[in-house]
Backbone bond lengths (Angstrom), bond angles and torsions (degrees), N, CA, C in turn:
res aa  C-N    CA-C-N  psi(-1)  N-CA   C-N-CA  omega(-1)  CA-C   N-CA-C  phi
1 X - - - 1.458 - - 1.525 108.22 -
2 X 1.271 121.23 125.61 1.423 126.78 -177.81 1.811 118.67 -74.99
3 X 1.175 109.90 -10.25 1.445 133.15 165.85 1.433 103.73 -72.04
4 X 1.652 136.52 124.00 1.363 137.96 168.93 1.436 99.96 -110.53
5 X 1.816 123.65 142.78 1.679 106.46 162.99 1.754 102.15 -85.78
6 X 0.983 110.14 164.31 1.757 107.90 166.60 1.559 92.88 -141.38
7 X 1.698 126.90 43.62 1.144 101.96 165.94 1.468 106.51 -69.75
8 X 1.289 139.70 -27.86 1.403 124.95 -162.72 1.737 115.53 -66.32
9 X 1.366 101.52 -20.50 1.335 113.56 167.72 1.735 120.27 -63.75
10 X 1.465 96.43 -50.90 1.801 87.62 164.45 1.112 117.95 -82.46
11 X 1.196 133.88 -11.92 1.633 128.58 164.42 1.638 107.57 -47.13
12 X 1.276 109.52 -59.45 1.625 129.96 178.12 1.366 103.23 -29.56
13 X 1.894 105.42 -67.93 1.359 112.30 -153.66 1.631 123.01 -71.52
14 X 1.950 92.40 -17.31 1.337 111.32 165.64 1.693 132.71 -83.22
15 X 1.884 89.05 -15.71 1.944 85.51 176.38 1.330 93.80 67.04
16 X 1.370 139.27 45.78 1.111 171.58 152.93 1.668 125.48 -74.01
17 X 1.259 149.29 91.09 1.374 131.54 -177.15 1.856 91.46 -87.26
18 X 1.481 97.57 169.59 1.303 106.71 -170.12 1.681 102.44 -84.23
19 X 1.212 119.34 -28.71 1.704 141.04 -177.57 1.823 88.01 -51.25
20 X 1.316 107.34 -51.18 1.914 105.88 -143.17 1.435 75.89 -101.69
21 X 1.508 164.27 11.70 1.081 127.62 150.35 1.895 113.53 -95.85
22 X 1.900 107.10 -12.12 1.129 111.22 161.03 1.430 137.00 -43.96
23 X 1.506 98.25 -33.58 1.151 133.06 -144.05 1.733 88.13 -92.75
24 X 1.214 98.94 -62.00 1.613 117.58 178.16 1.654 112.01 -55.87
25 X 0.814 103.14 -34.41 1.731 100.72 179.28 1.746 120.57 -92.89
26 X 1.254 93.33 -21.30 1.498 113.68 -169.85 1.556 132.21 48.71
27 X 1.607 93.91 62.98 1.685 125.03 165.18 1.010 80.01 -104.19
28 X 1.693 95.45 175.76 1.415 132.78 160.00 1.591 123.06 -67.54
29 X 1.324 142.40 155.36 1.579 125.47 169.37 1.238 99.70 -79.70
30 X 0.947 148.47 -14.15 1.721 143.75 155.60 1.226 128.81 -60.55
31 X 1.057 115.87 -28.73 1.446 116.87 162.22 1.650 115.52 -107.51
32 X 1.197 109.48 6.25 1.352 121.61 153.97 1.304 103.51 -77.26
33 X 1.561 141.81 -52.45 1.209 112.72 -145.14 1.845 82.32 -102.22
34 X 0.651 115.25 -2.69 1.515 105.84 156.60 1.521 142.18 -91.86
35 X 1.412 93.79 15.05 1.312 106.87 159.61 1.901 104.44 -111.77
36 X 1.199 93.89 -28.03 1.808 92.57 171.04 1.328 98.90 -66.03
37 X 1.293 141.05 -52.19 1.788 117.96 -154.57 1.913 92.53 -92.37
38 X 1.143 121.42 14.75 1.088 106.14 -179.55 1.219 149.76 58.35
39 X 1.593 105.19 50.31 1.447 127.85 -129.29 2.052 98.42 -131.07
40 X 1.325 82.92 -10.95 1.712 95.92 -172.34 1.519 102.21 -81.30
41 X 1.227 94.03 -175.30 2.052 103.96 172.53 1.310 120.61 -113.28
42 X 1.820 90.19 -29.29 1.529 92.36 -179.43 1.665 105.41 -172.37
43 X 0.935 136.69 151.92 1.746 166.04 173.07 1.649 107.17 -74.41
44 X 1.057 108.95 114.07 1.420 102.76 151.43 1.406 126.32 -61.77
45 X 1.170 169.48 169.92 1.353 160.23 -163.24 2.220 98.50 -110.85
46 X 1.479 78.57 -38.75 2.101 86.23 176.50 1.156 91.63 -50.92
47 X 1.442 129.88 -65.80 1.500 130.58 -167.60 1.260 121.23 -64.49
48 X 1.591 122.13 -37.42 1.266 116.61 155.44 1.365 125.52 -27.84
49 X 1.282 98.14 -63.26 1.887 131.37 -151.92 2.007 84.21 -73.36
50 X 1.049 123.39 -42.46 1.837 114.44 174.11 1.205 112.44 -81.05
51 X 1.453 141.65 -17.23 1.438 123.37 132.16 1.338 132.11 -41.75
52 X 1.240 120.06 -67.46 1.024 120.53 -153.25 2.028 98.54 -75.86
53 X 1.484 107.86 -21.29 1.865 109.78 170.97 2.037 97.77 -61.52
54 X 1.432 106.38 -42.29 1.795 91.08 -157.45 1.638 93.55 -85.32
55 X 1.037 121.74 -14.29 1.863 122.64 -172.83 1.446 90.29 -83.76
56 X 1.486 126.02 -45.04 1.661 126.03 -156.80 1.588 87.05 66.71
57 X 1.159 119.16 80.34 1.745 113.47 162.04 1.667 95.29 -141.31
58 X 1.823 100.61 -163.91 1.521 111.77 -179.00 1.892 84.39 -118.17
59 X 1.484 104.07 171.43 1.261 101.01 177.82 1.568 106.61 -92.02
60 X 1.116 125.99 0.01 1.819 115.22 148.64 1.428 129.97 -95.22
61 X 1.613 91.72 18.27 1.664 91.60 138.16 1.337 144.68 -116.02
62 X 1.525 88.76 28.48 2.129 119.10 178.32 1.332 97.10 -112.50
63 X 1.205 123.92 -30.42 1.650 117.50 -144.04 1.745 81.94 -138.60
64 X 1.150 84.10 148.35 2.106 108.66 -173.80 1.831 97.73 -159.99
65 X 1.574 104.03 121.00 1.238 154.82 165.64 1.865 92.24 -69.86
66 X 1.106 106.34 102.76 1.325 109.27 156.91 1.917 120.71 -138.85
67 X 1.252 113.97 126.84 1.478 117.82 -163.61 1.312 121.31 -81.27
68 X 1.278 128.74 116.88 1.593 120.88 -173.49 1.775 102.87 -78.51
69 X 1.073 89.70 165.67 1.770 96.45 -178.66 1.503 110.55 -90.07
70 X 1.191 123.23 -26.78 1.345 118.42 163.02 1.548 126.56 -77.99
71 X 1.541 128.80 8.46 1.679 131.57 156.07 1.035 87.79 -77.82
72 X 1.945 104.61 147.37 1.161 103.82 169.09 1.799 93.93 -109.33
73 X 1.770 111.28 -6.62 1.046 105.76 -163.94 1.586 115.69 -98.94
């Protein structure tokens, strides 16, 4: 999948555990850390939109666009 998550990266930069932003958004940590290894299909945008309020980020700094060499499209 050409989509990477890097929430664990703003967790880092925030001194953030993954438990206390679960907590903060009000998912589960299981489907938290399955949106960290990138294991999901897809984001609700509500859930987006409460990340990116408890991180204070943009949502392209969770989500990274990276291009494989075999699309041609």
């Amino acid at each position: 999948m050409p989509i990477t998550v890097r929430l664990d990266v703003m967790l880092a930069k925030r001194k953030m555990k993954s438990k206390d932003l679960a907590t903060r958004i009000g998912i589960s940590e299981q489907n938290l850390s399955l949106l960290k290894s990138g294991k999901v299909r897809g984001v609700r945008f509500e859930t987006l939109a409460a990340i990116c309020k408890a991180l204070e980020c943009q949502p392209g700094d969770l989500l990274e666009y990276t291009a494989s060499d075999d699309s041609e499209n």
